[in-house]
N, C-alpha and C positions, 0 to 999 in steps of 0.2 A: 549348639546345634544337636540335631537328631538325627539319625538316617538320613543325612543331605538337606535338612530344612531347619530354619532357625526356628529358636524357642525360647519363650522365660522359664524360667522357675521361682518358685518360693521356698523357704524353708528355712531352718535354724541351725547352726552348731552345736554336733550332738560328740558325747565321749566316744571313744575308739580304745577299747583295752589292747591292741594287739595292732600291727602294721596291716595296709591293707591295701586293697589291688592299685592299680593305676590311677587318675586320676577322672575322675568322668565316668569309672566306672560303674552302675549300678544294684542292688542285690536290695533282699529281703530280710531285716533284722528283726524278728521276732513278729509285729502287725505294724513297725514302722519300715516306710521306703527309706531308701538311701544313698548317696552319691560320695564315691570318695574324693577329697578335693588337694591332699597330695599333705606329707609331711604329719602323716598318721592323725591328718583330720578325715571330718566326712560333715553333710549338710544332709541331716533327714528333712526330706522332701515335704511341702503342703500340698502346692499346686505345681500344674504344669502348665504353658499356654503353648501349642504348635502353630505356626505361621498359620495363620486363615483359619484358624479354631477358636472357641472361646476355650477358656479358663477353667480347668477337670482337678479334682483331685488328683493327690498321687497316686490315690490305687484306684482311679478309674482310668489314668493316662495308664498307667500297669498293665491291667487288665484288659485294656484294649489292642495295647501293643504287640500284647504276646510277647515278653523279653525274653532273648536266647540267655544262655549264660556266657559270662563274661561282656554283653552288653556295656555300650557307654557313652555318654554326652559328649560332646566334642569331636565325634567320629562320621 
């Protein structure tokens, strides 16, 4: 979920040199999106689909969103 509304995602298992926030949490790793998914993993992002939307990239779902910091899936 997102702000109160379900959601898919797409994306792959990406490295993580260092521990990282909570788990759902999301951020900006260089021009890839990203989600951390707990146990010093994380899933850079392809797509995003929110309930009654079609299917966006992840930096059009980004950029649409306007993400505060500290931001995160599951919340």
């Amino acid at each position: 979920s997102f702000r109160g509304r379900s959601c898919r995602v797409w994306g792959r298992p990406v490295e993580v040199e260092q521990p990282i926030a909570e788990p759902g949490t999301v951020w900006w790793r260089g021009a890839e999106f990203q989600a951390a998914c707990g146990e010093n993993t994380a899933l850079g992002l392809d797509f995003v689909q929110l309930e009654g939307h079609k299917r966006v990239t992840a930096r059009e779902f980004a950029n649409g969103a306007r993400l505060a910091p500290g931001e995160r899936f599951g919340s």
